[in-house]
KOLFIBA-467258 format. One record per residue (C-alpha): z, x, y; residue in one letter. Coordinates in pm, whole numbers, plus 50000, padded with zeros to 5 digits. Example, Ala and Ser with C-alpha at 12.3 -4.5 7.8 and 13.67 -1.06 7.14 Angstrom:
% KOLFIBA-467258
507805123049550a 507145136749894s 
END
This chain:
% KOLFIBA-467258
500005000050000x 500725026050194x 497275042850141x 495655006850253x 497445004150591x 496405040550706x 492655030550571x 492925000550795x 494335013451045x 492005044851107x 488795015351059x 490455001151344x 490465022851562x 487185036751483x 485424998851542x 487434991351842x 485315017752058x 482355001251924x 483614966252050x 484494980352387x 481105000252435x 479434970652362x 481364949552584x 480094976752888x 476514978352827x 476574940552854x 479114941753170x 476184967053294x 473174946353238x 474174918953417x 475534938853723x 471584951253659x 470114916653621x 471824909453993x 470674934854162x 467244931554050x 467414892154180x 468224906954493x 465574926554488x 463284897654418x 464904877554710x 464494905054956x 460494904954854x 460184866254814x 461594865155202x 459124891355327x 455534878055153x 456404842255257x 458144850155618x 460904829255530x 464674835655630x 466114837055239x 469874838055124x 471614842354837x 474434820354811x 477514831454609x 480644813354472x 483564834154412x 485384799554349x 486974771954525x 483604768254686x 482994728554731x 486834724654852x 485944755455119x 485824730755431x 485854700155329x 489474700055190x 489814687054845x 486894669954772x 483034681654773x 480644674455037x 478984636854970x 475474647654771x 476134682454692x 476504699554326x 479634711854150x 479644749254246x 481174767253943x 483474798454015x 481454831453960x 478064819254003x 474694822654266x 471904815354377x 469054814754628x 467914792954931x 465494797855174x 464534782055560x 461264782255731x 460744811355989x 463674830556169x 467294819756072x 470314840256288x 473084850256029x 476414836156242x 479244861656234x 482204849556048x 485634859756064x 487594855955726x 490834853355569x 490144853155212x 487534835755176x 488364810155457x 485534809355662x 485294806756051x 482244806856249x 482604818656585x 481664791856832x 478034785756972x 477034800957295x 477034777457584x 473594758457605x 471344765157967x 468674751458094x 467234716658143x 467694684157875x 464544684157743x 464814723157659x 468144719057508x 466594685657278x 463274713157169x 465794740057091x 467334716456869x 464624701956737x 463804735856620x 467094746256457x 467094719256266x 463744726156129x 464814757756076x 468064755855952x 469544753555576x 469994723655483x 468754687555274x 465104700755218x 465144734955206x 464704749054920x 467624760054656x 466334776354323x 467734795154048x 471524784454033x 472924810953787x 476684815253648x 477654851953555x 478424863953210x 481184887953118x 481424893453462x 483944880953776x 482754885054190x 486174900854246x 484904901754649x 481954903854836x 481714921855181x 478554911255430x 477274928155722x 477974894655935x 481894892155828x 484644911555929x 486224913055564x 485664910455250x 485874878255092x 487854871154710x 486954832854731x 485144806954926x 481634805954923x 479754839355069x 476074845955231x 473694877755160x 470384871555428x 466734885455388x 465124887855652x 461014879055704x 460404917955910x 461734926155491x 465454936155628x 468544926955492x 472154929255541x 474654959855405x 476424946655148x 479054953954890x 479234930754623x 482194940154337x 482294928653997x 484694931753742x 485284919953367x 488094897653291x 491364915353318x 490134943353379x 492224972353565x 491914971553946x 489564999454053x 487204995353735x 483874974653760x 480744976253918x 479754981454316x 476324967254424x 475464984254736x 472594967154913x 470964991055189x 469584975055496x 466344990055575x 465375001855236x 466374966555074x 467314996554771x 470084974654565x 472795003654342x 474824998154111x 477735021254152x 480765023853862x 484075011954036x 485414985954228x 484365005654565x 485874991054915x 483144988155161x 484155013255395x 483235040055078x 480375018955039x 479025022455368x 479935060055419x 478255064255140x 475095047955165x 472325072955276x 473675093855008x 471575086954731x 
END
């Protein structure tokens, strides 16, 4: 008997690597498969001259603003998942202030001018805005995989829940970005870092959980 438990206990720990291993090169491929959507986002925005977004949930998403119950009309927003929408022509990314996750838009500048220029203003934000009509493709959940936080270049922190924005630009710009991921229970610096490059629109996938000042120091590096 004793003879057994040592055999079983030396298979153990030989397979348990295995499982573990495994368990990364899947944790990898989807931190792959989202930076490669990015990617695609980033393109889609430029050929069609289109302001784009990708919409992510960390979680309590629907309950965000509205307080406990969902916006009249709009899906259930699952914890952990994306996906992409897109407005005709130019769309300004507001700056938002945050306190995990709560989001605050600073308020609109001060309308000029005369009634009728205010009314076409309008009448052109609202053609151009996001909203019932515009389109909203792709909804995805991630597997194996958390958003532990997301930083944007239009917030002043990083978010760990709410509902958070990444724009593309038509000119083919985008925003800097630090998007973290981590497995379940998994220790607090491991996971994966996209860093999404401005100019370049170059999405990497960095080993850690990085915070975004590292990020952005870091990001002509490569």
């Amino acid at each position: 008997m004793v003879v057994v438990v040592t055999l079983l206990a030396v298979m153990a720990s030989m397979v348990s690597p295995t499982f573990r291993s495994v368990s990364g090169i899947e944790a990898r491929t989807e931190a792959a498969r989202l930076a490669a959507e990015i990617r695609a986002l980033r393109g889609h925005a430029a050929v069609t001259g289109n302001t784009c977004r990708m919409v992510f949930c960390i979680e309590d998403c629907n309950a965000e603003e509205e307080g406990d119950e969902a916006p009249a009309g709009t899906v259930d927003q699952g914890s952990n998942s994306y996906w992409r929408e897109c407005a005709t022509g130019q769309v300004a990314a507001e700056k938002e202030r945050s306190r995990n996750g709560e989001r605050v838009v600073e308020p609109p500048r001060r309308e000029t001018g005369s009634e009728e220029s205010r009314a076409l203003r309008a009448e052109l934000a609202s053609k151009s805005a996001f909203g019932d009509g515009q389109s909203a493709t792709g909804r995805r959940k991630l597997s194996g995989l958390r958003i532990a936080s997301i930083w944007t270049a239009h917030q002043e922190a990083p978010y760990t829940k709410g509902t958070a924005y990444l724009y593309f630009r038509p000119s083919g710009t985008t925003e800097s970005a630090s998007i973290v991921l981590q497995p379940e229970g998994a220790a607090p610096d491991d996971g994966y870092t996209l860093q999404v490059s401005p100019l370049s629109g170059k999405v990497s996938v960095l080993r850690g959980a990085l915070e975004p000042d590292a990020v952005r120091d870091g990001e002509e590096e490569e």
